[in-house]
C-alpha positions as semicolon CSV with decimal commas, in nm:
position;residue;x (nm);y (nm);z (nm)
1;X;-1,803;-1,640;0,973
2;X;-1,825;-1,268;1,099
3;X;-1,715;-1,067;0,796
4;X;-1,469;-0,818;0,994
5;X;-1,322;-1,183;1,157
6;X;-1,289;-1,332;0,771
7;X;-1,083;-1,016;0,689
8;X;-0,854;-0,956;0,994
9;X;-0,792;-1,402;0,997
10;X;-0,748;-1,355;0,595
11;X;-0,494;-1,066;0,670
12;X;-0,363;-1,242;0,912
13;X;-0,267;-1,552;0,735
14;X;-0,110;-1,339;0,473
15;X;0,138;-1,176;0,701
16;X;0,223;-1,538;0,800
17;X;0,271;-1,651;0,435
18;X;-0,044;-1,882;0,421
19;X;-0,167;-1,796;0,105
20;X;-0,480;-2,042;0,068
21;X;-0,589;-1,930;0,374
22;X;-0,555;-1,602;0,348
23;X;-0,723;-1,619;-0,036
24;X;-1,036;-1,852;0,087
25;X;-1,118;-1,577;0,391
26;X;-1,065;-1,226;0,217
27;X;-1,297;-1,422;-0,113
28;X;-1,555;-1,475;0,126
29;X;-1,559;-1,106;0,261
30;X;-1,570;-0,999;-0,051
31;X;-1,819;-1,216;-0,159
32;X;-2,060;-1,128;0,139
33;X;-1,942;-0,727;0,135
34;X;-1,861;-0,640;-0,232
35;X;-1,938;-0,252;-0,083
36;X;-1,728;-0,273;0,204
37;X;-1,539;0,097;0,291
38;X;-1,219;-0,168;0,228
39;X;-1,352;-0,365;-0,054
40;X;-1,082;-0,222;-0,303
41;X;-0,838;-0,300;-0,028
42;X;-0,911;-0,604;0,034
43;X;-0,917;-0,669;-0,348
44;X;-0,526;-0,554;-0,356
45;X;-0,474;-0,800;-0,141
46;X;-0,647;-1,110;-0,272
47;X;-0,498;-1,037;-0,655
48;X;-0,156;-0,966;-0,522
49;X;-0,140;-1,286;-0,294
50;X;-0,266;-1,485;-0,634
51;X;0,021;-1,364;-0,827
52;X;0,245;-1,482;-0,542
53;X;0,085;-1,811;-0,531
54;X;0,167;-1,798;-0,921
55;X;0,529;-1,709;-0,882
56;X;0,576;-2,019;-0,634
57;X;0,440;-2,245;-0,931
């Protein structure tokens, strides 16, 4: 539950295409660092990988 280990595993699972994953651990460093340096980042990340989960529906 280290935040930096929530973000690189979130990251992670999106360059392997596991979206839920990859949603559930970049939420959670967001939730627990709103202010991070990469909180806009990380952001990008979490909307565009909820569009894509969109698309697939």
């Amino acid at each position: 539950d280290a935040p930096d280990a929530l973000r690189d595993r979130g990251q992670g699972y999106l360059q392997l295409g596991y979206l839920p994953g990859a949603r559930e651990d970049l939420g959670r460093y967001l939730m627990r660092h709103p202010d991070a340096d990469d909180a806009a980042q990380v952001r990008a990340q979490l909307i565009e990988s909820g569009r894509a989960v969109a698309r697939r529906h």
